[in-house]
C-alpha positions in Angstrom: 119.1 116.0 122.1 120.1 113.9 119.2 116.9 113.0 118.6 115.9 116.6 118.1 118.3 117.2 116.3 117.3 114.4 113.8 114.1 115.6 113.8 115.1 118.9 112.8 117.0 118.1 110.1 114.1 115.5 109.0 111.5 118.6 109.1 114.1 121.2 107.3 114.7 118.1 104.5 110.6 117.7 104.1 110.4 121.4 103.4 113.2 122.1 101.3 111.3 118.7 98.9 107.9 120.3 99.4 109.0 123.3 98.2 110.9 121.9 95.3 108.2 119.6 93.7 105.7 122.6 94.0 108.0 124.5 91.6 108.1 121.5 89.6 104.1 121.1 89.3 103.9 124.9 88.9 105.5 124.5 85.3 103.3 123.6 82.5 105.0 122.4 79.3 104.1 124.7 76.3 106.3 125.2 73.6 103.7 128.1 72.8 105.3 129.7 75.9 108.8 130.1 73.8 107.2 132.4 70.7 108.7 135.6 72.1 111.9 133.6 71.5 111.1 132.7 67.8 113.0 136.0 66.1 116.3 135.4 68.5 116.4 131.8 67.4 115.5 132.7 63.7 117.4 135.5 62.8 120.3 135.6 65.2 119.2 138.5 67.1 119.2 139.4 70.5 116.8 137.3 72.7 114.6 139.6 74.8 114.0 139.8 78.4 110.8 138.1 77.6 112.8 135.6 75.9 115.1 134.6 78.8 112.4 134.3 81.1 109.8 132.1 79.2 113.3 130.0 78.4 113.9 129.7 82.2 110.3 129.0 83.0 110.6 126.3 80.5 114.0 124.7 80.8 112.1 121.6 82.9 110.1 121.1 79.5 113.4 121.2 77.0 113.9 117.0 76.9 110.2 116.8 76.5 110.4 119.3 73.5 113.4 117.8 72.1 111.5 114.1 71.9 109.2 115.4 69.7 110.4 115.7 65.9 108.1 118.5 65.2 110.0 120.8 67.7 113.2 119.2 68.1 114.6 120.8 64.9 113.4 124.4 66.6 114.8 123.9 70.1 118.0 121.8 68.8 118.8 124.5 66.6 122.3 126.5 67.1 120.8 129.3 67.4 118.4 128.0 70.1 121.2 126.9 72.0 123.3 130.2 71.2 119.6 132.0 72.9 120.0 129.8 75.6 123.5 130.7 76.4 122.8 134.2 76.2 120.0 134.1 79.1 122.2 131.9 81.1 120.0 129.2 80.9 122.4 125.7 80.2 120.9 123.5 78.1 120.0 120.3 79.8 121.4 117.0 79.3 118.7 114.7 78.1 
């Protein structure tokens, strides 16, 4: 029985990591993917639903983004991180 029983757990582990790197590979980096956040980050309005979403798809791609001078003063931004807040989408620790 305990050997079942570690072999269940074993089998419910594999999935549960399977699953997680497949959302991981499913992610493709493109800061293009943020543009429908570009007037909630610019002019302090309201991000859209479209907004929240492509910054959730993303989140896995913000240290990347922030590594690169070009974008880092877009995504750094306050108001990027004020966006960020609003969809509930914490800003990672890089």
């Amino acid at each position: 029985m305990k050997a079942t029983h570690i072999a269940a757990v074993f089998c419910t582990l594999l999935v549960v990591l399977l699953a997680k790197s497949q959302v991981s590979m499913a992610v493709t980096c493109s800061p293009v993917q943020l543009s429908a956040c570009v007037s909630a980050i610019t002019t302090s309005s309201p991000p859209t639903q479209l907004c929240c979403t492509k910054i959730k798809e993303q989140k896995p791609c913000l240290c990347q983004y922030l590594k690169n001078p070009n974008l880092k003063k877009f995504v750094d931004s306050p108001n990027a991180r004020r966006v960020a807040n609003t969809c509930k989408t914490p800003f990672p620790k890089c």
